[in-house]
Backbone and ligand atoms as CSV (ligand in chain L), in Angstrom:
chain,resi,resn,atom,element,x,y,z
A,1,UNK,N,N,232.663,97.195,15.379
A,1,UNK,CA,C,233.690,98.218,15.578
A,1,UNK,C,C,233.055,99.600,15.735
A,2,UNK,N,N,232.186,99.786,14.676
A,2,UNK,CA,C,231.510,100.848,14.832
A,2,UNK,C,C,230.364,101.289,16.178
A,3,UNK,N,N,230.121,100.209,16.606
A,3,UNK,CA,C,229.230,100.352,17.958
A,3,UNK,C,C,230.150,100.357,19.369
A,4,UNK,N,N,231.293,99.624,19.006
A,4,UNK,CA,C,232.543,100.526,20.133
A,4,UNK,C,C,232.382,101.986,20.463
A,5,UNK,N,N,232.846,102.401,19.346
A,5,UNK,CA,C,233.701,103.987,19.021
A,5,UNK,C,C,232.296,105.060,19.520
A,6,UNK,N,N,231.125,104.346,18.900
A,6,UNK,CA,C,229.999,104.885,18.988
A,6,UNK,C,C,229.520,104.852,20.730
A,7,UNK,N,N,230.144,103.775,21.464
A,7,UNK,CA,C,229.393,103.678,23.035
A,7,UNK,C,C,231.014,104.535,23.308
A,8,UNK,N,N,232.216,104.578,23.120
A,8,UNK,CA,C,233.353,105.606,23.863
A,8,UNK,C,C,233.097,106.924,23.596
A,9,UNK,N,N,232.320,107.207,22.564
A,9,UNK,CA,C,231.796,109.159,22.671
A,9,UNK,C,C,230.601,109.108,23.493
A,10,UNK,N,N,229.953,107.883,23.634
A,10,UNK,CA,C,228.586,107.592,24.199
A,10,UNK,C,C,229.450,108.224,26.234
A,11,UNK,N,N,229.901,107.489,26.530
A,11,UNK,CA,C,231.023,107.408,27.481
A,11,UNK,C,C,231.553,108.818,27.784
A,12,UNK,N,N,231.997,109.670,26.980
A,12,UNK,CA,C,232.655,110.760,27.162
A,12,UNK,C,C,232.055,111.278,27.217
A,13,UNK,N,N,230.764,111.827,26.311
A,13,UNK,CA,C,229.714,112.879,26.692
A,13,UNK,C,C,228.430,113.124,27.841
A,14,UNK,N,N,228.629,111.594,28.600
A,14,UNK,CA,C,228.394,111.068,30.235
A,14,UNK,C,C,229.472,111.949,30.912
A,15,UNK,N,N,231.029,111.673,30.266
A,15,UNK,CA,C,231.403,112.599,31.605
A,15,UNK,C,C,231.414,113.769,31.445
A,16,UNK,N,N,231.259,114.584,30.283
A,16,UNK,CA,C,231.167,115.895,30.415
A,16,UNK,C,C,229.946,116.556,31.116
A,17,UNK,N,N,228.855,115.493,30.651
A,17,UNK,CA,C,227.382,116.496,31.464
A,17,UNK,C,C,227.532,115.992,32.798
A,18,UNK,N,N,228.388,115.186,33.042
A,18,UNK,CA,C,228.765,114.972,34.573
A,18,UNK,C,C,229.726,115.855,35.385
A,19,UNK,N,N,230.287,116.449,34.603
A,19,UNK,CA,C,231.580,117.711,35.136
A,19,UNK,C,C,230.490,118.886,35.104
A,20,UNK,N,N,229.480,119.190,34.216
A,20,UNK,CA,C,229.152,120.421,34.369
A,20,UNK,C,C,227.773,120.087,35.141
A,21,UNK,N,N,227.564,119.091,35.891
A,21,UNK,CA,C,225.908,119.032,36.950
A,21,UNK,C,C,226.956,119.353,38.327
A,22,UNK,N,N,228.421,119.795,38.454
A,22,UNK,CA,C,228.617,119.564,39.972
A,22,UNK,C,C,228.145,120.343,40.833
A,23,UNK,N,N,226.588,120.741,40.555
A,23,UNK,CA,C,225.992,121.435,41.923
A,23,UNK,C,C,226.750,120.800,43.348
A,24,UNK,N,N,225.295,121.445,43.998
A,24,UNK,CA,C,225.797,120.902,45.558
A,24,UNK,C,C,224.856,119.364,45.430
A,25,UNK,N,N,224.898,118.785,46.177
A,25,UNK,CA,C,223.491,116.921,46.097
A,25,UNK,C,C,223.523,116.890,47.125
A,26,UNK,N,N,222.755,116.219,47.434
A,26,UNK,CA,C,222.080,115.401,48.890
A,26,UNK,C,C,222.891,114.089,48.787
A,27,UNK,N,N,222.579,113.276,49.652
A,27,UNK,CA,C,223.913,112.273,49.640
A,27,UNK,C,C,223.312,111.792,50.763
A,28,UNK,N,N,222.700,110.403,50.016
A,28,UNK,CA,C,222.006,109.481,51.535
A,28,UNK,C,C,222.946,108.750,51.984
A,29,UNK,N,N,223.474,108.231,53.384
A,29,UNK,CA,C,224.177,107.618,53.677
A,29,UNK,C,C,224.029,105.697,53.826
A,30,UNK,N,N,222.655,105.552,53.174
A,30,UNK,CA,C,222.122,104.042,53.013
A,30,UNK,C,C,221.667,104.084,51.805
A,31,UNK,N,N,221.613,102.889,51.349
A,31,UNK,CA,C,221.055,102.532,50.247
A,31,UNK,C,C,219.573,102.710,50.303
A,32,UNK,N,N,218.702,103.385,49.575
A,32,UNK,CA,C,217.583,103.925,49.666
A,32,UNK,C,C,216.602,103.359,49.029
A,33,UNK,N,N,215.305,103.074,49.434
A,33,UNK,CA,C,214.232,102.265,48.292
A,33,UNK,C,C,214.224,102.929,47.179
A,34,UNK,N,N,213.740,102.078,46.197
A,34,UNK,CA,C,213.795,103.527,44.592
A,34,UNK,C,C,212.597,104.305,44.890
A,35,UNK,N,N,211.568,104.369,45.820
A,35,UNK,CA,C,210.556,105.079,46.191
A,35,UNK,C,C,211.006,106.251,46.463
A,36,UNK,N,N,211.516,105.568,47.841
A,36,UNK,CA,C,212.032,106.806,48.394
A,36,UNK,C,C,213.274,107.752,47.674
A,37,UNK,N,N,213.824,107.187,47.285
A,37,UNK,CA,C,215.300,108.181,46.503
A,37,UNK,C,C,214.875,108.606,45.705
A,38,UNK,N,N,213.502,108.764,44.518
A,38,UNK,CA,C,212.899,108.935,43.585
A,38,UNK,C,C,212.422,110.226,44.392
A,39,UNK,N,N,211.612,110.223,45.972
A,39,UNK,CA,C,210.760,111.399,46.699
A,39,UNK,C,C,212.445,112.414,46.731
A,40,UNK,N,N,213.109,111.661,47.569
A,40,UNK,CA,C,214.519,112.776,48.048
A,40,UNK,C,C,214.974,113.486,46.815
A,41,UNK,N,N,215.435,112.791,45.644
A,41,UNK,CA,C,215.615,113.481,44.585
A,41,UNK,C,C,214.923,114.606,43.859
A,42,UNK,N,N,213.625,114.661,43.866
A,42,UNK,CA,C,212.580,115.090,43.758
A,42,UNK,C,C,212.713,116.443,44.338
A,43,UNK,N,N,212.507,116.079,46.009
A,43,UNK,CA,C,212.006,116.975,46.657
A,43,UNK,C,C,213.649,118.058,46.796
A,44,UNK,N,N,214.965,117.742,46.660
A,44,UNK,CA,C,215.389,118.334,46.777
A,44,UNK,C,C,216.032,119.262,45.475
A,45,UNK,N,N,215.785,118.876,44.312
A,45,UNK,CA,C,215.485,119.516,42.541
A,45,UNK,C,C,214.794,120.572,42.929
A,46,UNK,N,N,213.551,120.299,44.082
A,46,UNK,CA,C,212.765,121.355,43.516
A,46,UNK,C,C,213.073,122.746,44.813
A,47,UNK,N,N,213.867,122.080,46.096
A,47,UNK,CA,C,214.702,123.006,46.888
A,47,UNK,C,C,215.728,123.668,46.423
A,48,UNK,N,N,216.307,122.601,45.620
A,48,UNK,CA,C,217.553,123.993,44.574
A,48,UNK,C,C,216.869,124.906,44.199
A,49,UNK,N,N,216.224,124.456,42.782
A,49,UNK,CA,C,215.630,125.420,42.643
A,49,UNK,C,C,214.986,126.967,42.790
A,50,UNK,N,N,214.197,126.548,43.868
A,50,UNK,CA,C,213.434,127.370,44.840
A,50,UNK,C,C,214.557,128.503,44.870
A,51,UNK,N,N,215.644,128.376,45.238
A,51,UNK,CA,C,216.627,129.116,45.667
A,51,UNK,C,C,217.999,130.141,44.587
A,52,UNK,N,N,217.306,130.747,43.620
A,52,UNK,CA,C,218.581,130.870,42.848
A,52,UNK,C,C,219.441,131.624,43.201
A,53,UNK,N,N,219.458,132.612,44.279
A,53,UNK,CA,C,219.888,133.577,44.368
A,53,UNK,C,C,220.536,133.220,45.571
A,54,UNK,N,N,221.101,132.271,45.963
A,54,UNK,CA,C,221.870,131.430,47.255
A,54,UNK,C,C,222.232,130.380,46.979
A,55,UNK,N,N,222.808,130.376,45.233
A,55,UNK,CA,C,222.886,128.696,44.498
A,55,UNK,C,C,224.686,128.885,44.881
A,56,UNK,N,N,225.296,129.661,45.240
A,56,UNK,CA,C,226.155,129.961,45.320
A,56,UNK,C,C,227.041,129.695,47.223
A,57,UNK,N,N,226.054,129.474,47.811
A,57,UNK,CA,C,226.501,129.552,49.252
A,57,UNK,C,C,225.641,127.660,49.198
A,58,UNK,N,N,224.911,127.291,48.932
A,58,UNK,CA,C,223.474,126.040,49.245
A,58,UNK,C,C,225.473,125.026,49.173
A,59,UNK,N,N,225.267,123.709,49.780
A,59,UNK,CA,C,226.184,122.820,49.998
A,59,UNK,C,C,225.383,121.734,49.978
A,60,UNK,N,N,226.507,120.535,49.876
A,60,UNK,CA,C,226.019,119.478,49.465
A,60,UNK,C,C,225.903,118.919,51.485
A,61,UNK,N,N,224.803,118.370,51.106
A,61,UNK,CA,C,223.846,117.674,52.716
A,61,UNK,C,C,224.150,116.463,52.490
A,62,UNK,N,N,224.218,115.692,54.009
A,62,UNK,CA,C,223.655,114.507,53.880
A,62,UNK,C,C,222.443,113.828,54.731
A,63,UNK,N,N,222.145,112.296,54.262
A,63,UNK,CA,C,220.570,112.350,54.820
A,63,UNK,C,C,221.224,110.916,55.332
A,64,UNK,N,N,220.240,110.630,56.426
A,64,UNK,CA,C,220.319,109.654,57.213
A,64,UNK,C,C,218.969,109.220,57.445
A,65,UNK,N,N,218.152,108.011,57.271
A,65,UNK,CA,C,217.053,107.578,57.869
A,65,UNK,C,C,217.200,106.746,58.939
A,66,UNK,N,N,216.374,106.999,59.974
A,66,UNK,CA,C,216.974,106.183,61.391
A,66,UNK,C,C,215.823,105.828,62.148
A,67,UNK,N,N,215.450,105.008,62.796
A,67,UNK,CA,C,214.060,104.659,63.736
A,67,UNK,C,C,213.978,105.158,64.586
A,68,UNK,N,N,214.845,106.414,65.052
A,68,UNK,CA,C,214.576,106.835,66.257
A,68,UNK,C,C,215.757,108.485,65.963
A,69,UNK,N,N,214.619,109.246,65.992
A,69,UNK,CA,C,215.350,110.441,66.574
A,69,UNK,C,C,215.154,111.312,67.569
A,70,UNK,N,N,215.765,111.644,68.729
A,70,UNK,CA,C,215.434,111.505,70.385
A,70,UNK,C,C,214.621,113.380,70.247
A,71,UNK,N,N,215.063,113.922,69.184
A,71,UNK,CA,C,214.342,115.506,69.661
A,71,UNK,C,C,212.566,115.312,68.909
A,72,UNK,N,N,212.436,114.825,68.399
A,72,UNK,CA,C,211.311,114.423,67.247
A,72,UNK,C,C,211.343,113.980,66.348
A,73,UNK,N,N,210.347,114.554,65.115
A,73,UNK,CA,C,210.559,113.266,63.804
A,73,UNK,C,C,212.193,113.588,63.060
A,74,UNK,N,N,213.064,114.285,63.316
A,74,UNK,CA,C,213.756,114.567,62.619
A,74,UNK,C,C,214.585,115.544,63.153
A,75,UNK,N,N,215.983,116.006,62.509
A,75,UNK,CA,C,216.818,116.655,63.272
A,75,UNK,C,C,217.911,117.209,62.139
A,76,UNK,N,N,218.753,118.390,61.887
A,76,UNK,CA,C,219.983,118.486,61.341
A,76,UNK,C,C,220.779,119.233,62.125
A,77,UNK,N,N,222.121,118.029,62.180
A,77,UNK,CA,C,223.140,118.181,62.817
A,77,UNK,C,C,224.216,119.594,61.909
A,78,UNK,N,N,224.237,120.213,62.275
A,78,UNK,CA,C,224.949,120.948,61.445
A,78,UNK,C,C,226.737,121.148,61.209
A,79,UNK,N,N,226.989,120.777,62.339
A,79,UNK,CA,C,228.689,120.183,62.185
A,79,UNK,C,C,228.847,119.474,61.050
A,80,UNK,N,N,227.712,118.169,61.079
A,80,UNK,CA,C,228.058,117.190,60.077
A,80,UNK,C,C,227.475,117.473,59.056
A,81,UNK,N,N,226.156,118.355,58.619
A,81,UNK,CA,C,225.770,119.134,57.277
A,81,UNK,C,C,224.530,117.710,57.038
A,82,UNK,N,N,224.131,117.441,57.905
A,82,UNK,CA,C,223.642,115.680,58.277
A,82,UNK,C,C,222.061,116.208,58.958
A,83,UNK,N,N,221.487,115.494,58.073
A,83,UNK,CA,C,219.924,115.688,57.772
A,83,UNK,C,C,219.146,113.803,58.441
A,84,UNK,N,N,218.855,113.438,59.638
A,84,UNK,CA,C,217.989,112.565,60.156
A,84,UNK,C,C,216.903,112.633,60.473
A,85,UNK,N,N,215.707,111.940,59.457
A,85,UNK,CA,C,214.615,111.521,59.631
A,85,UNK,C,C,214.567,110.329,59.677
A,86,UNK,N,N,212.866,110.593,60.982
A,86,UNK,CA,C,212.791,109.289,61.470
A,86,UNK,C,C,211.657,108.335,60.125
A,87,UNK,N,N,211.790,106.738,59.790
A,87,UNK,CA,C,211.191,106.181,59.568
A,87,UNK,C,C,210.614,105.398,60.335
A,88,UNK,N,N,208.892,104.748,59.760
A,88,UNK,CA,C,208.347,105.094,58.664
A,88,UNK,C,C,207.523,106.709,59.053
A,89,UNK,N,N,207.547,106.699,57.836
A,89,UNK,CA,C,206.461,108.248,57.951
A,89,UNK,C,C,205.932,108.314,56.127
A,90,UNK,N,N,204.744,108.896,55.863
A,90,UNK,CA,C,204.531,109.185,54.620
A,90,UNK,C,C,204.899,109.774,53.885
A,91,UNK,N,N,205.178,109.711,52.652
A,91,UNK,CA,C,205.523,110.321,51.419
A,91,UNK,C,C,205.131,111.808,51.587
A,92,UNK,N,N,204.415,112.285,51.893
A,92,UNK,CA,C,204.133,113.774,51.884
A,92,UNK,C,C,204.987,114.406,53.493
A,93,UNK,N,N,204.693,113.413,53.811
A,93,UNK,CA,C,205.173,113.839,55.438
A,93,UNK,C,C,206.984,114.198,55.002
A,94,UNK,N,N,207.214,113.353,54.532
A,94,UNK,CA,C,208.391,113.026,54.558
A,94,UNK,C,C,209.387,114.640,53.624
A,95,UNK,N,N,207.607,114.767,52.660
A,95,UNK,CA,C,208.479,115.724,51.522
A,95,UNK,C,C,208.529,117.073,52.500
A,96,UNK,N,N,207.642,117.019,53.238
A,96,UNK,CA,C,207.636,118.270,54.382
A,96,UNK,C,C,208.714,118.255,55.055
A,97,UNK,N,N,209.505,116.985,55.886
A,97,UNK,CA,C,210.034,116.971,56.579
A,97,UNK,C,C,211.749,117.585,56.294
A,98,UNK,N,N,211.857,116.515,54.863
A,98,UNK,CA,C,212.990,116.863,54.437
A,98,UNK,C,C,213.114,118.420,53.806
A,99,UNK,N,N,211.812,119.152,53.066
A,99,UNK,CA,C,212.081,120.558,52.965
A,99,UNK,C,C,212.350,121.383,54.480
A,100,UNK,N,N,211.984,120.706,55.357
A,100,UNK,CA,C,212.333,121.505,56.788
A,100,UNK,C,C,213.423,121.681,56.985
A,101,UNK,N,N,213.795,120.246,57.166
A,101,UNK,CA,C,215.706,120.083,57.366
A,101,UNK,C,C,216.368,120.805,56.277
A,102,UNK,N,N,216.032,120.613,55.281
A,102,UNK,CA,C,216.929,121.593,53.997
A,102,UNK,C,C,216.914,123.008,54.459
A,103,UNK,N,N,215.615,123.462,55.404
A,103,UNK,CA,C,215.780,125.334,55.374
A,103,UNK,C,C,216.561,125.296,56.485
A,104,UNK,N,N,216.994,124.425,57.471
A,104,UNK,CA,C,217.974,124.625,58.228
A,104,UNK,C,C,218.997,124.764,57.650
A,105,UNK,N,N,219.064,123.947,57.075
A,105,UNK,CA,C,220.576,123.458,56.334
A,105,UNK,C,C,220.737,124.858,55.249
A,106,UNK,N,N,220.051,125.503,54.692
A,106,UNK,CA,C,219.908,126.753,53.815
A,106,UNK,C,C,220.489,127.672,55.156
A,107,UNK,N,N,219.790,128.044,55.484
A,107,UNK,CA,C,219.855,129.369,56.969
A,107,UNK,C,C,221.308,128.735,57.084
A,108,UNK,N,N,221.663,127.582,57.276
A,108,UNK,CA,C,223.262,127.506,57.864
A,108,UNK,C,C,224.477,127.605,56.748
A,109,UNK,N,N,224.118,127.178,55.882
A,109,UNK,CA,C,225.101,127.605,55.089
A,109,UNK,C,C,224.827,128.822,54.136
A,110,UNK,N,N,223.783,129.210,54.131
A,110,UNK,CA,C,224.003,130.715,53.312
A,110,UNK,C,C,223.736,132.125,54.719
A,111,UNK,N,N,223.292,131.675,55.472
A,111,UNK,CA,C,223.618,132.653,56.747
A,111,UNK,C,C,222.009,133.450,57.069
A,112,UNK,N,N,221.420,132.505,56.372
A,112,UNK,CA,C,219.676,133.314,56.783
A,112,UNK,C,C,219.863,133.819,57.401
A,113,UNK,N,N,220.048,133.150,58.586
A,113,UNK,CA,C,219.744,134.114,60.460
A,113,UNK,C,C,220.227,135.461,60.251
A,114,UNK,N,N,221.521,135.727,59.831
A,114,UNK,CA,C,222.420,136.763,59.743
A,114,UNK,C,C,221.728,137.936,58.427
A,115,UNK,N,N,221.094,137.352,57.623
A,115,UNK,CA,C,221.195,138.180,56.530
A,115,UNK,C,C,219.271,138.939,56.598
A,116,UNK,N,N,218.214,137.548,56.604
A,116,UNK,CA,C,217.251,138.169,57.019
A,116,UNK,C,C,216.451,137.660,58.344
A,117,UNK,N,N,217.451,137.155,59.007
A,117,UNK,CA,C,216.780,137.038,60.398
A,117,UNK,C,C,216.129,138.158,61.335
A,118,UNK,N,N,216.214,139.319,61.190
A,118,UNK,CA,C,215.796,140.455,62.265
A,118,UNK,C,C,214.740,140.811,61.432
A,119,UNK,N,N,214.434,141.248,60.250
A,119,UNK,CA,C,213.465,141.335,59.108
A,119,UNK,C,C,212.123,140.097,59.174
A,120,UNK,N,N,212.756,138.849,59.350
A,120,UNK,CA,C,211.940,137.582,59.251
A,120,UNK,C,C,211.233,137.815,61.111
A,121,UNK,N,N,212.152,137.998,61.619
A,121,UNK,CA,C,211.393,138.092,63.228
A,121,UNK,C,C,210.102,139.413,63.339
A,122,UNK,N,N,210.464,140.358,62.743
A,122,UNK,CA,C,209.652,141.251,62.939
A,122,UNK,C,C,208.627,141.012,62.013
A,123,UNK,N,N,208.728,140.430,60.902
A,123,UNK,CA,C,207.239,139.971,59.782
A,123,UNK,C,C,206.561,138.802,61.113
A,124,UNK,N,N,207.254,137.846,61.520
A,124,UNK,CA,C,206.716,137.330,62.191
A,124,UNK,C,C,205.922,137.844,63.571
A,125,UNK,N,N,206.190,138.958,64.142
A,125,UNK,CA,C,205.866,139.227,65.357
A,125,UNK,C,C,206.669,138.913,66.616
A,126,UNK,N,N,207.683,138.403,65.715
A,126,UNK,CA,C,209.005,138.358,67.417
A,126,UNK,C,C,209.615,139.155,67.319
A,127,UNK,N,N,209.825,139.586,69.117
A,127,UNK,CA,C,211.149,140.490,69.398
A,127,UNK,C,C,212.393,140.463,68.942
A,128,UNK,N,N,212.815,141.246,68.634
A,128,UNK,CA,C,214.220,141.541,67.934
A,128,UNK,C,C,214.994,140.554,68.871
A,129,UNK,N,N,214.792,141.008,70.406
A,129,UNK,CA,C,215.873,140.357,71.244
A,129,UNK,C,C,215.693,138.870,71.619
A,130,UNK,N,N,214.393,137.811,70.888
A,130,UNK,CA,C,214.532,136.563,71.175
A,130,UNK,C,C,215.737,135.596,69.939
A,131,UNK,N,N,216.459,135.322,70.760
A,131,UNK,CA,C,217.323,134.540,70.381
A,131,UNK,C,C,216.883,133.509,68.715
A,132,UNK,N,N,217.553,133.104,67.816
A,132,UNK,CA,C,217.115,132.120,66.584
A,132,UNK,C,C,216.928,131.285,67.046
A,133,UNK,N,N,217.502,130.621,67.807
A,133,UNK,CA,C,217.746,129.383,68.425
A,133,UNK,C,C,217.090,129.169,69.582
A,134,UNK,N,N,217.657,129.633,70.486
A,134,UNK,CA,C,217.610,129.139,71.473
A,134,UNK,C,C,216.516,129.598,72.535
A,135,UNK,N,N,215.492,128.867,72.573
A,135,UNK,CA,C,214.062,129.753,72.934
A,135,UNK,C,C,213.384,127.982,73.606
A,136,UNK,N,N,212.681,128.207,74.391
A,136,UNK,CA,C,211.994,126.699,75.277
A,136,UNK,C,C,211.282,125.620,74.383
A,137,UNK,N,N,210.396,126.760,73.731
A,137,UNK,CA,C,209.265,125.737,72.889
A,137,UNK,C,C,209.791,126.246,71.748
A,138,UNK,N,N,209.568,124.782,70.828
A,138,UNK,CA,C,209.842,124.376,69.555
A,138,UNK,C,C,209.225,125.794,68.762
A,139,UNK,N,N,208.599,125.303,68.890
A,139,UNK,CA,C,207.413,126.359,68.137
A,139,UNK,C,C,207.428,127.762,68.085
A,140,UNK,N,N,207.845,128.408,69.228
A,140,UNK,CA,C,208.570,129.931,69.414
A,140,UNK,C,C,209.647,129.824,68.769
A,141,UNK,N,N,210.479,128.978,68.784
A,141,UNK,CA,C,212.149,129.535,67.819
A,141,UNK,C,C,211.794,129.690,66.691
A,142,UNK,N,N,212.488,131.224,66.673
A,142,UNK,CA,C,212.758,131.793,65.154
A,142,UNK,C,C,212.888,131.180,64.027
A,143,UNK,N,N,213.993,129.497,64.051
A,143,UNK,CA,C,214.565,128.908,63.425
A,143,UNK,C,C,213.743,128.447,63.193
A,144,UNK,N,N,212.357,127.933,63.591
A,144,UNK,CA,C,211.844,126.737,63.498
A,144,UNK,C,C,210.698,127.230,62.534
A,145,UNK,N,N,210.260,128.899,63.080
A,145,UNK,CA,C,209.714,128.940,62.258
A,145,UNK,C,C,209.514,130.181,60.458
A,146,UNK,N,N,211.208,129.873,60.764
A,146,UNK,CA,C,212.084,130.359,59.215
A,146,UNK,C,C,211.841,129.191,58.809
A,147,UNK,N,N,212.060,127.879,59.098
A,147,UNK,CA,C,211.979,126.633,58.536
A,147,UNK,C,C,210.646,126.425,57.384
A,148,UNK,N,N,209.825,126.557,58.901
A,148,UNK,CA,C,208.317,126.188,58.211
A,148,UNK,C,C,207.822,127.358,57.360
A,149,UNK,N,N,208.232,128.690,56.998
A,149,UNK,CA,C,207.974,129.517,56.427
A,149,UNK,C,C,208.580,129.089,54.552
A,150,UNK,N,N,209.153,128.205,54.737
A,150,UNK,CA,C,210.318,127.649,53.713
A,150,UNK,C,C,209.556,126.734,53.192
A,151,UNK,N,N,209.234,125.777,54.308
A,151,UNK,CA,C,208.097,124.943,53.548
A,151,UNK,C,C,207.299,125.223,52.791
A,152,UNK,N,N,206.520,126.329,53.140
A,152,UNK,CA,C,204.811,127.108,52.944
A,152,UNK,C,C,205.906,127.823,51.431
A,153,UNK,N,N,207.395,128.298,51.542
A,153,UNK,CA,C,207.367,128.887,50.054
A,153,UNK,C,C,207.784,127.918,49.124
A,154,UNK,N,N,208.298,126.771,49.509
A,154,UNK,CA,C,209.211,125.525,48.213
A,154,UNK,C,C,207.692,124.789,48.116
A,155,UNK,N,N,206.943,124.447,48.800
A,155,UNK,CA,C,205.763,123.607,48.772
A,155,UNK,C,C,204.528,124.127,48.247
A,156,UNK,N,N,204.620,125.279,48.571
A,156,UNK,CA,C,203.008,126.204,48.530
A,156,UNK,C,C,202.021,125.617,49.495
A,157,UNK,N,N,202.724,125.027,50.197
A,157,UNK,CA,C,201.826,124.525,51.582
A,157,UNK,C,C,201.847,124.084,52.622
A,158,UNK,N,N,201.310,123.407,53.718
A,158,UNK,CA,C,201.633,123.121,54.922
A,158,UNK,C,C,200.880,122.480,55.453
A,159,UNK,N,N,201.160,121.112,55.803
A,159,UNK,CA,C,200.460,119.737,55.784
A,159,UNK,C,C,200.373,120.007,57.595
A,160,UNK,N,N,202.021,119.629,57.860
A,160,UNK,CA,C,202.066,119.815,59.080
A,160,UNK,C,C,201.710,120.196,60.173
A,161,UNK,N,N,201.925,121.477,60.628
A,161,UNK,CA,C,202.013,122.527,61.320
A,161,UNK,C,C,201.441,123.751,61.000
A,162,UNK,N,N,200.440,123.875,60.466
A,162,UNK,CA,C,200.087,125.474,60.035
A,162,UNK,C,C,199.351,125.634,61.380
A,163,UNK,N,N,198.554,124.970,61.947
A,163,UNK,CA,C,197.773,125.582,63.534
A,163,UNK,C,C,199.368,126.138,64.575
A,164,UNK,N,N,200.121,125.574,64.193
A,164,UNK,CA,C,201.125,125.517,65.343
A,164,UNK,C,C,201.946,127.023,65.437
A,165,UNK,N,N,202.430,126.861,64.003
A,165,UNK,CA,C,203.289,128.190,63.650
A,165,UNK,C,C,202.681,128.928,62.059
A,166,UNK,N,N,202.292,129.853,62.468
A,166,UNK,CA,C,201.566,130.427,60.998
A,166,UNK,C,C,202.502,131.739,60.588
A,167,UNK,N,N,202.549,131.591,59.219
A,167,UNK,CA,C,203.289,132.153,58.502
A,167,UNK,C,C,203.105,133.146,57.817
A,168,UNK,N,N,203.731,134.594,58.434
A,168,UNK,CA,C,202.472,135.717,57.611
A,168,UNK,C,C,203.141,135.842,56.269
A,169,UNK,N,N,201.962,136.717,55.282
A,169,UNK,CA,C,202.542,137.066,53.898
A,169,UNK,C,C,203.842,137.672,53.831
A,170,UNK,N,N,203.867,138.407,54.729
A,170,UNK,CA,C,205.511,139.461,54.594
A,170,UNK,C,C,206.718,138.267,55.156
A,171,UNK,N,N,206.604,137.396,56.095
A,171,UNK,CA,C,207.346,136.401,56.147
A,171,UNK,C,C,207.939,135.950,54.240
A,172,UNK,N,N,206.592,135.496,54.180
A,172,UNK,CA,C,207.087,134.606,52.936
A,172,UNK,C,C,207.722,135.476,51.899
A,173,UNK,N,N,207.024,136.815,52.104
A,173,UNK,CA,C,207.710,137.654,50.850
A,173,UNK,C,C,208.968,137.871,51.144
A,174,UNK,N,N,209.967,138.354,52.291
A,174,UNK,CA,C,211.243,137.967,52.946
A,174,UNK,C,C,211.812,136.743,52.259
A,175,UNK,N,N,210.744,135.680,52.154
A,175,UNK,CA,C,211.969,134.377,52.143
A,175,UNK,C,C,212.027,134.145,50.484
A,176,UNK,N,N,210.808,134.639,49.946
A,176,UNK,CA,C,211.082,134.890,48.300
A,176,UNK,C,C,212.134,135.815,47.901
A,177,UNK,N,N,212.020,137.289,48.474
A,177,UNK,CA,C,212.927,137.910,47.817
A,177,UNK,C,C,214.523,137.120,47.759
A,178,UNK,N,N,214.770,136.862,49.585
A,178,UNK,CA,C,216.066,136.449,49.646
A,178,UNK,C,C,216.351,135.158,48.467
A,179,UNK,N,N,215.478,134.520,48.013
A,179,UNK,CA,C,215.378,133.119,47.611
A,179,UNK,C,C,215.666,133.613,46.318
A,180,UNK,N,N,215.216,134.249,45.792
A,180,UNK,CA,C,215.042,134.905,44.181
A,180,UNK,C,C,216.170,135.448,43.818
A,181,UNK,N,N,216.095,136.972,44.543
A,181,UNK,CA,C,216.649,138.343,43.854
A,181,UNK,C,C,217.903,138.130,44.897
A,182,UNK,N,N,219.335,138.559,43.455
A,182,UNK,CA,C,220.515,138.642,43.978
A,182,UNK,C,C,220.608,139.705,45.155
A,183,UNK,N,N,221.436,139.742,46.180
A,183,UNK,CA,C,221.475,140.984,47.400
A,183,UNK,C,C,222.379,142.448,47.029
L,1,ZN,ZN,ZN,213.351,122.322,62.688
């Protein structure tokens, strides 16, 4: 009797620390290896994180793993708030990949572009007047490389792409302050 009463407060105090975790989550749309949901969980704890000062705008994502994604290894749809990477790829690759898609997914729902996008272009060395988006090569968009600047600050590094798109100090100090200190 006593190990009842003892598992129904056991029970209730599950749902209370469950009412007060309702951050935003990631939300895979497949059943996930415990490897991998162990990396996603992981890697995106430590993307909240990263971010306190936009814990307030950050939304709950979802992730999709798929064998084929037609722009490259990976993509977020932003209508759907929908994060696709391609498998297989490595554990580190992967933690890169998905912090990428998350700084999209950050910039879109807390409004990067808008708030320090003209600031982030000029640390970088782009013209005010090149578009976030919409630019030929990967590698020139603004977006792409607010992304990877995101990486280099949630990671402290850059497996990937550092020959491709390099990330100056005043970049990163931009994406700390915004990341940190309330506006
Ligand atoms: Zn990207």
């Amino acid at each position: 009797m006593f190990w009842r009463s003892g598992l129904g407060v056991c029970v209730l105090l599950v749902a209370v620390f469950a009412a007060f975790e309702l951050g935003p989550s990631i939300e895979p749309r497949q059943t996930l290896p415990e490897d991998v949901a162990e990396l996603t969980a992981s890697t995106w704890e430590r993307f909240e994180q990263a971010f306190p000062a936009q814990a307030g705008c950050l939304t709950d994502v979802q992730l999709e793993l798929v064998e084929d994604v037609p722009a490259g290894a990976a993509e977020y749809l932003v209508a759907e708030r929908l994060i696709r990477i391609e498998i297989p790829t490595s554990p580190r690759r992967y933690v890169e990949t998905l912090t990428h898609e998350l700084a999209h997914h950050i910039d879109a729902t807390c409004d990067g572009e808008f708030t320090i996008g003209a600031a982030f272009k000029d640390a970088q060395g782009i013209d005010s007047e090149v578009a976030w988006e919409c630019v030929e090569a990967w590698e020139d968009r603004p977006m792409e490389q607010f992304a990877e600047a995101v990486v280099e600050y949630v990671t402290g590094d850059r497996y990937s792409h550092p020959d491709i798109i390099e990330v100056s100090d005043e970049s990163l100090e931009i994406i700390r302050r915004w990341a940190t200190e309330a506006a």
